[in-house]
Each structure stands twice: as structure tokens, then as C-alpha cells.
C-alpha positions in Angstrom: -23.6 26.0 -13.1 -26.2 25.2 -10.5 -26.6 21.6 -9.3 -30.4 20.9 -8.8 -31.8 17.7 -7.0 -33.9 17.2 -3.6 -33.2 19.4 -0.5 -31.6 16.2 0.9 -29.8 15.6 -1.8 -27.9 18.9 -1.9 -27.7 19.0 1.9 -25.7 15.7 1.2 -23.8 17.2 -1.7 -22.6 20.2 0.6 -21.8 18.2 3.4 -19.5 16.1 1.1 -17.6 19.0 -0.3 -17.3 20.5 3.1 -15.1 17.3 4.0 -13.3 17.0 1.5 -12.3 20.7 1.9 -11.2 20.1 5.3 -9.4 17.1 4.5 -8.0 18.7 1.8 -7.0 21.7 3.7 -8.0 21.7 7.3 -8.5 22.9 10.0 -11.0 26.1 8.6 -12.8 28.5 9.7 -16.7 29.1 8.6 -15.7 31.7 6.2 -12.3 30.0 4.9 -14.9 27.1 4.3 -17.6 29.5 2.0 -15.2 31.0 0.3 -13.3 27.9 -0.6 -16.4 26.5 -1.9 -19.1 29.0 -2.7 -21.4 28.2 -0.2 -23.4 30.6 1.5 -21.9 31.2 5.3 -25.7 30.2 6.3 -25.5 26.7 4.3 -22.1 26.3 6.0 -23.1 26.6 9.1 -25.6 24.4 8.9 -24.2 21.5 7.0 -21.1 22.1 10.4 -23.5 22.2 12.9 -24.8 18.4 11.5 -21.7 17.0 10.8 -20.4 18.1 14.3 -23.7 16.4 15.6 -23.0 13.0 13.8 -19.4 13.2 15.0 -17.7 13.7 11.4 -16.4 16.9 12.2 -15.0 18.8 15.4 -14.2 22.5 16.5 -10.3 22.4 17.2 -10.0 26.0 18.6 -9.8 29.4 17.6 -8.1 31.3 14.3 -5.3 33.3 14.9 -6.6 36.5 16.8 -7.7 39.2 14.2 -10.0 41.9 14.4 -13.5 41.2 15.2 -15.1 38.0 16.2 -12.1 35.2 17.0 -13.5 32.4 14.6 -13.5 28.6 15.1 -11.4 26.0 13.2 -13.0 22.6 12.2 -11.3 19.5 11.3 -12.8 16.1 10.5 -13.3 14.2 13.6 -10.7 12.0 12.9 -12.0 9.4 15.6 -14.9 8.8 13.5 -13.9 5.1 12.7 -10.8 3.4 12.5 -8.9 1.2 9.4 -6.8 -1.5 9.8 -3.4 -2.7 7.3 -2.6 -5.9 6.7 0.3 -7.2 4.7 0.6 -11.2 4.3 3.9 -12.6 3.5 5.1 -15.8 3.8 7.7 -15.1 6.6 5.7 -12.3 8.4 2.4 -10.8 8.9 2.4 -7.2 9.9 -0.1 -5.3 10.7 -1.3 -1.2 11.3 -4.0 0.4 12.9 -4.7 3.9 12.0 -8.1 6.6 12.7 -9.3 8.1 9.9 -6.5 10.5 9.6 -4.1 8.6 8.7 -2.6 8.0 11.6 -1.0 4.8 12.6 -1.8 3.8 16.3 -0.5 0.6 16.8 1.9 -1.6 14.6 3.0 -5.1 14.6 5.5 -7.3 12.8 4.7 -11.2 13.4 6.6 -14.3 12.2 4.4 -16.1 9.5 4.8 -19.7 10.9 1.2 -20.8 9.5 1.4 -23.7 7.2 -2.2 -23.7 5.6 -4.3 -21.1 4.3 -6.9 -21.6 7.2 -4.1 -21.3 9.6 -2.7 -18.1 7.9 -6.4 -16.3 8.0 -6.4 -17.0 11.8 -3.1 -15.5 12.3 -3.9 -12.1 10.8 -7.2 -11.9 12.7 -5.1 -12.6 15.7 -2.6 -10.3 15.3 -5.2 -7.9 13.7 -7.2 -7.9 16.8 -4.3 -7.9 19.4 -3.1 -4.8 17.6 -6.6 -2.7 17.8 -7.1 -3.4 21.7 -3.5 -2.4 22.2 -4.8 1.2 20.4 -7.1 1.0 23.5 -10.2 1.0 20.9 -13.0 -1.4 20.0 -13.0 -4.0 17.5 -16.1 -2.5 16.2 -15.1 0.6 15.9 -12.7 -1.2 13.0 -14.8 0.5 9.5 -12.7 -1.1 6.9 -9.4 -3.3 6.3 -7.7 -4.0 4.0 -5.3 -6.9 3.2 -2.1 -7.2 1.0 -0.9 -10.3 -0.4 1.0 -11.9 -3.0 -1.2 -13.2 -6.3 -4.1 -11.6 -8.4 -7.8 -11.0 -7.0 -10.5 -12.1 -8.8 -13.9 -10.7 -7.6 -16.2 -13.0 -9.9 -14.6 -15.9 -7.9 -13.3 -14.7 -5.0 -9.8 -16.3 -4.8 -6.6 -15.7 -5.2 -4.6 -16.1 -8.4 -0.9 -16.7 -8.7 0.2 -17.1 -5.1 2.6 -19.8 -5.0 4.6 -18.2 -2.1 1.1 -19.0 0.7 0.2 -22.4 1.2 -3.2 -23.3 -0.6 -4.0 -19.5 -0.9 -5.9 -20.0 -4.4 -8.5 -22.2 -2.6 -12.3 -20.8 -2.6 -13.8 -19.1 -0.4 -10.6 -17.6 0.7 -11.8 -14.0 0.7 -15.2 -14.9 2.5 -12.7 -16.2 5.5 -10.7 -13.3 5.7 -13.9 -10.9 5.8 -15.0 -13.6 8.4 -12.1 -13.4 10.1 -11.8 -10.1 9.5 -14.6 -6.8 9.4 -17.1 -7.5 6.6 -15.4 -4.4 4.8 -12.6 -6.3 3.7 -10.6 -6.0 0.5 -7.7 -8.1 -0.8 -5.0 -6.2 -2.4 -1.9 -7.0 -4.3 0.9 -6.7 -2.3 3.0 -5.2 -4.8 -0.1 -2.5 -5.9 -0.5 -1.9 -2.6 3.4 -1.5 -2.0 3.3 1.5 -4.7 0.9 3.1 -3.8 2.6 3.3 -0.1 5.6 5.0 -1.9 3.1 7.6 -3.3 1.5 8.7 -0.4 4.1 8.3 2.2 7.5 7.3 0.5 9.9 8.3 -2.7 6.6 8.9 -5.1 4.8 11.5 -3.4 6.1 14.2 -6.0 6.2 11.8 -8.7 3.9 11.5 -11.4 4.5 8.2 -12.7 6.8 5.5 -11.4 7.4 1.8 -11.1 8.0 0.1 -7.5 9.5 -3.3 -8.0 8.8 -5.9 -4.9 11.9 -8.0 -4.7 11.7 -10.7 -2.0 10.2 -14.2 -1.2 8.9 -13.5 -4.4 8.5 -10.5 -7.2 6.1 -7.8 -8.0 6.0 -4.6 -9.8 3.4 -2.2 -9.0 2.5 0.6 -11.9 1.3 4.3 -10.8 0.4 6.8 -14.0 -0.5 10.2 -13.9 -0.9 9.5 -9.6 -3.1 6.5 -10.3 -2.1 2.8 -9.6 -2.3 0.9 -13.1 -3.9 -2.3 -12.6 -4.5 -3.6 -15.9 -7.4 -5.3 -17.4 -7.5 -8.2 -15.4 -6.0 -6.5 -12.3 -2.5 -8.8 -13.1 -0.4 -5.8 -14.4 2.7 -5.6 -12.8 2.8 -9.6 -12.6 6.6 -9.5 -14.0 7.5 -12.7 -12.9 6.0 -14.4 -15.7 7.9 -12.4 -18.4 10.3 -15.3 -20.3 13.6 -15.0 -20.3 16.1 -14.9 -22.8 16.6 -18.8 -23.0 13.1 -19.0 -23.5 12.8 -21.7 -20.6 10.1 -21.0 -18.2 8.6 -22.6 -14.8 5.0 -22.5 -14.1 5.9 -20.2 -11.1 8.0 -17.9 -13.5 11.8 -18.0 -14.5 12.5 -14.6 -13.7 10.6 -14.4 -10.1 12.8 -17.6 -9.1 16.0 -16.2 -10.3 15.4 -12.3 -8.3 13.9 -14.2 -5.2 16.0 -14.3 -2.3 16.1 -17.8 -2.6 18.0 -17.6 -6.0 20.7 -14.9 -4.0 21.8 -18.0 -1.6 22.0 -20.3 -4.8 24.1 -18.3 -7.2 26.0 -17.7 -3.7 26.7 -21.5 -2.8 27.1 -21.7 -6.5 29.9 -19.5 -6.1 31.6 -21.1 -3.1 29.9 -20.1 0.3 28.8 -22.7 2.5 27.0 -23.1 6.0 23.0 -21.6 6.8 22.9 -18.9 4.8 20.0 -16.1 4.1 20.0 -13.9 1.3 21.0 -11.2 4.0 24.5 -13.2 5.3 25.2 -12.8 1.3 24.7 -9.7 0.9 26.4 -8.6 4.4 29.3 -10.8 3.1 29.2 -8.8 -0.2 29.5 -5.7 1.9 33.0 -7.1 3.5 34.1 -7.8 -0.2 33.6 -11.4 -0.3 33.8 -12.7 -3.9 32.2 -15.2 -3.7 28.6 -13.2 -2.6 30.3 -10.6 -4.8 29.3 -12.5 -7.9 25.9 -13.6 -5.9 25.1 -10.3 -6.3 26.0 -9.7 -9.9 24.0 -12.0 -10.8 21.2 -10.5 -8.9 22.3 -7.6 -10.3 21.9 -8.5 -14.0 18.0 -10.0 -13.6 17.0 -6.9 -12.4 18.5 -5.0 -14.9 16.6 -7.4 -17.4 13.2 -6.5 -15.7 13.9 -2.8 -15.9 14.9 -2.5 -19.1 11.9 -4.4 -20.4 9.4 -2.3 -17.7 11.1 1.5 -18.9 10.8 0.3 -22.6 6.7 -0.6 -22.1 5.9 2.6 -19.3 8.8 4.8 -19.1 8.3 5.7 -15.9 10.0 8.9 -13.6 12.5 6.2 -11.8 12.0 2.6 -10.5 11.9 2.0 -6.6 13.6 -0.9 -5.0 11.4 -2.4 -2.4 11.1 -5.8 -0.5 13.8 -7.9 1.5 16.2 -7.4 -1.1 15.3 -3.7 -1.8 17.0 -3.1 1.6 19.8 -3.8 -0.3 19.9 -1.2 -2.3 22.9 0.1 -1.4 25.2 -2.6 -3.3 22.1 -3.3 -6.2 21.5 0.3 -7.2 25.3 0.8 -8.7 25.8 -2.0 -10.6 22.0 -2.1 -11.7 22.4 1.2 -13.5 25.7 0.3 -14.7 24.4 -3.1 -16.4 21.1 -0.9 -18.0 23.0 1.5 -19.6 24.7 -1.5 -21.9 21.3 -2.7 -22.1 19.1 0.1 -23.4 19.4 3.9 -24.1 16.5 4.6 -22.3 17.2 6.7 -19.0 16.4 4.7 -16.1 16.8 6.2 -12.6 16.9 3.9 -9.7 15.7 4.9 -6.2 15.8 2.9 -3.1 12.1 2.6 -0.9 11.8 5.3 1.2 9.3 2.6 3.6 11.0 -0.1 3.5 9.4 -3.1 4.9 6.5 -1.0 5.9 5.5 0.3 2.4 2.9 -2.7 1.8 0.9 -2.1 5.1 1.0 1.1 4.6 -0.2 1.1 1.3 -2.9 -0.8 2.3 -4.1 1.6 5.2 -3.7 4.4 2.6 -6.0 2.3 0.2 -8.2 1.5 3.4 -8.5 5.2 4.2 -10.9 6.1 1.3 -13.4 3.6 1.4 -13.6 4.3 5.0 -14.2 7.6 5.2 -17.1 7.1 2.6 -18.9 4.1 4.5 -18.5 6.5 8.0 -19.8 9.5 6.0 -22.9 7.6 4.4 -23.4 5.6 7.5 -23.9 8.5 10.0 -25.8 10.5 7.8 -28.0 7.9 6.9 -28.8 7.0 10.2 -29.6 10.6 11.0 -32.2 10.5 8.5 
């Protein structure tokens, strides 16, 4: 079917399906290129020869010698422009820089010692900033970034919704500071959302077609992919599983079940049991590890609340497998076991259990994976339209 609009219009409409080729499948040749997408080699050259000039795309060297003329390989430039990750929790900030590739070029991980909102958006520019000039690039050069957080974004008002973990970080005008703070490309991201769709790109999900990533930490989070495509929901709260009731049917504003999964319920049900002294949710679980009862049964009840989400999440989506992700995902290794254990007396549905493949890195990488696409679109409209 032929496509029919202005000359510039299809000169746009090749380039774009030129770089998508190449990032699908690059580096190519001129001729890999036209027969990939049936384009004369004439209109391929061309549409190369003015991305090459606008710096979108660059020779890399020749083919593999063959008969005839040696021919050129092309790659998109991917110095173009840059994206920065941000993930926002409230005991750390961490941060990645990355070129248009995908990859990183500078990390950070930064105690969160901000007690205000105001405080926390300085922080992240900070650290932000500090972590492009040690990429040895400009600030400007920065296209788009994108920030995870706990809570729901809502673009009509521009704040944050159910964020208790962040000081204040419902106020207004939150997301006007951050892209203040920030590049005026900035997006706000659920940490959880983002958090899955790091797993799918870099992590346990990348041969999955649907799966569950459950954020279990300072606070709780499920984030939903189908068919490869994060789920938000209607309202973009999906996967806001901390609000489900419990059995008892008593329930907190701030949600029975996120209070009883957080790592701050692990040290309870552990002094419960017995321990004593400073503890963090990892002393229990370490302790656990060295068979210590008393953070034995810490852990079961972990355990069971877990098992309680994912029954009720594989009964609604019935997804591949669940990841475990977060501060207490890391813990895997003693949850995993007795989880499955405790959902096969709970439901009949098959329920497979997977540890995060990213760790504490699957939220800012989600969000330079998420940062990636909208970036490469504003680079691509931006240097063609100032070509003319």
C-alpha cells in the first residue's frame, strides 16, 4: 500500500523507519537497510546522508569483506543526547546516566537524608547533576529524565497521590519543581511501574510475556506488564496493592497490608518474637539465615502476607511468575520457599516465584528504559526540525 503525503512528510517517514531499523537491528549496510524496508537504495542514501549530517546516525566501519565494493555499516549516533534515571526512596536516591543507547555512564547510590519535599527535589538535582559531569558531558546535552517514586501521578493536578513514605510529596506544584530542578523533559513515574518494566528490558521478564513484579520495602508496590506492556490502569493506580483489606477487614489509611510486608513490620513481628537491640529488617533476616527462631517466625510471618497478595494478584491477572523485588526482595532466598509452600494451601492456581534479576537497580533502570523512548523521539524531531 503506498503512503501518500508531502515530499517532506515522507522524507520524515523514511528517515523514521530507517532508525528504527537500525535500532532494531544495527549496525547495516545501505542495502541491508532497502531491503529491510523497501526503500529504494537511492531514497536510502539520501535519508543516511541527512541523518549522518544532523548527527542521528554514524558510519561504524566496513561489512565483512565480500565480493565487490566493501560496504559501510551505520548505527544511530548514539551520542545524540543523553537520559538521565532517577529513583526516589525514602532511604536513598540513586541515580543513572545513560546516551541514547542504553548505556549507563555514570551511577550513583545516595543516602536520602532530606526531611521535606523541597529538600528531597534539591537532592536529586544534586546528585543528578554531579552524576552527568562525572560522564564528562553537559548538563544540556541531558534530553529527557525521568523520575521514579513511590505514590500515583496525576497529570490534571500535577502531584503525587499516595506517597506516605516522602515527606509532604502530595503538595502542589511538586512536579513543576522537579522539572525545575530537573530538564523541562521530566516525567514522574511509579516506582513500582517503573521497577517492572526494568525486569522486562534488563532483568527476569525479558522473555516473558506477562508477569507481576511486587516492590517489597519501605513500602509496597506491584507493577503489572501484559502482552510486553506495563498495565497502568484507569487511573494509572493499578498495582497499588497496599490498599487491598485484609481478612480482618481492619484497615489504616496508609493500608493494612503495605504496613504488615514493609520492612518495618519484619523488625516488629521480630521483637514480637523475642529479639532485642537496633535492628533492621536485614539483622532479621541474616539472623534467620543462622536459624534464629525468633527471626525464624519474623519471617513466616512475612512469609504468609505475601502469599496473601499473590494469591489475590494470580487469581485477578494470572501472570507467567511473580518477581520479588525491593529491600526485602533481596531476601528471596529464605521468602521464595516458604512463599510457594504457603500458596499452594492457599489457591490451586500455579504461581511461580522468581527473585529480581536487578535488584536494587531495577527502578532506575526502568526509568532510563522508560526515558529512552521519549528521548530518542524529541532528538529525532528536534534535529530535523531545525534542519528545516
Amino acid at each position: 500500500m503506498s503512503v501518500k503525503g508531502t515530499p517532506a512528510l515522507l522524507r520524515t517517514l523514511n528517515q523514521g523507519a530507517l532508525m528504527q531499523r537500525l535500532r532494531d537491528s544495527g549496525p547495516l549496510s545501505r542495502a541491508q537497510l532497502a531491503r529491510d524496508t523497501g526503500l529504494s537504495k537511492p531514497t536510502v542514501s539520501q535519508a543516511l546522508a541527512e541523518l549522518e549530517t544532523v548527527g542521528l546516525v554514524r558510519a561504524v566501519g566496513p561489512a565483512a569483506p565480500s565480493r565487490g565494493r566493501t560496504a559501510l555499516l551505520y548505527e544511530p549516533d548514539p551520542t545524540a543526547g543523553y537520559v538521565v534515571g532517577i529513583d526516589i526512596g525514602r532511604a536513598w536516591i540513586r541515580v543513572a546516566v545513560a546516551d541514547l543507547a542504553g548505556t549507563i555512564i555514570a551511577r550513583s547510590d545516595t543516602p536520602n537524608k532530606a526531611r521535606t519535599a523541597g529538600a528531597v527535589v534539591r537532592s536529586a538535582a544534586r546528585e543528578a547533576r554531579a552524576a552527568v559531569k562525572r560522564a564528562g558531558i553537559g548538563w544540556k546535552r541531558v534530553v529527557h529524565t525521568v523520575v521514579g517514586s513511590p505514590g500515583v501521578f496525576d497529570p490534571s493536578t500535577g502531584r503525587l497521590w499516595h506517597a506516605p513514605n516522602l515527606p509532604d510529596w502530595s503538595k502542589p506544584g511538586l512536579a513543576a519543581e522537579l522539572r525545575d530542578a530537573l530538564t523541562p523533559s521530566t516525567t514522574i513515574d511509579n516506582d513500582a511501574n517503573l521497577a517492572a518494566v526494568g525486569e522486562r528490558d534488563f532483568g527476569r521478564g525479558r522473555d516473558a510475556r506477562s508477569f507481576v513484579y511486587v516492590e517489597l520495602g519501605t513500602g509496597l508496590g506491584v507493577g503489572i506488564v501484559i502482552d510486553g506492556e506495563l498495565y497502568r490502569g484507569a487511573r494509572g493506580a493499578a498495582g497499588e496493592v497496599g490498599y487491598i483489606p485484609l481478612p480482618d477487614g481492619a484497615q489504616s489509611e496508609r493500608g493494612r497490608l503495605e504496613e504488615e510486608t514493609s520492612a518495618a513490620a519484619v523488625v516488629s513481628a521480630a521483637r514480637k518474637a523475642g529479639m532485642r537491640g537496633g535492628l533492621t529488617a536485614k539483622d532479621v533476616f541474616d539472623a534467620a539465615r543462622g536459624g534464629d527462631k525468633r527471626a525464624l517466625a519474623a519471617v513466616e510471618t512475612t512469609a504468609e502476607r505475601v502469599a496473601l497478595l499473590l494469591a489475590t494478584i494470580s487469581a485477578v491477572v494470572d501472570p507467567e511468575f511473580a518477581v520479588l523485588g525491593g529491600g526485602l526482595g533481596g531476601s528471596a532466598d529464605l521468602l521464595v520457599p516458604r512463599v510457594e509452600e504457603l500458596l499452594k494451601q492457599l489457591t490451586p492456581l500455579e504461581t511461580r516465584i522468581e527473585a529480581s534479576e536487578l535488584g536494587q537497580d531495577a527502578i532506575v533502570l526502568g526509568a532510563i528504559a522508560t526515558a529512552l523512548e521519549t528521548a530518542r523521539n524529541l532528538v529525532f524531531t528536534e534535529r530535523l526540525g531545525a534542519r528545516g
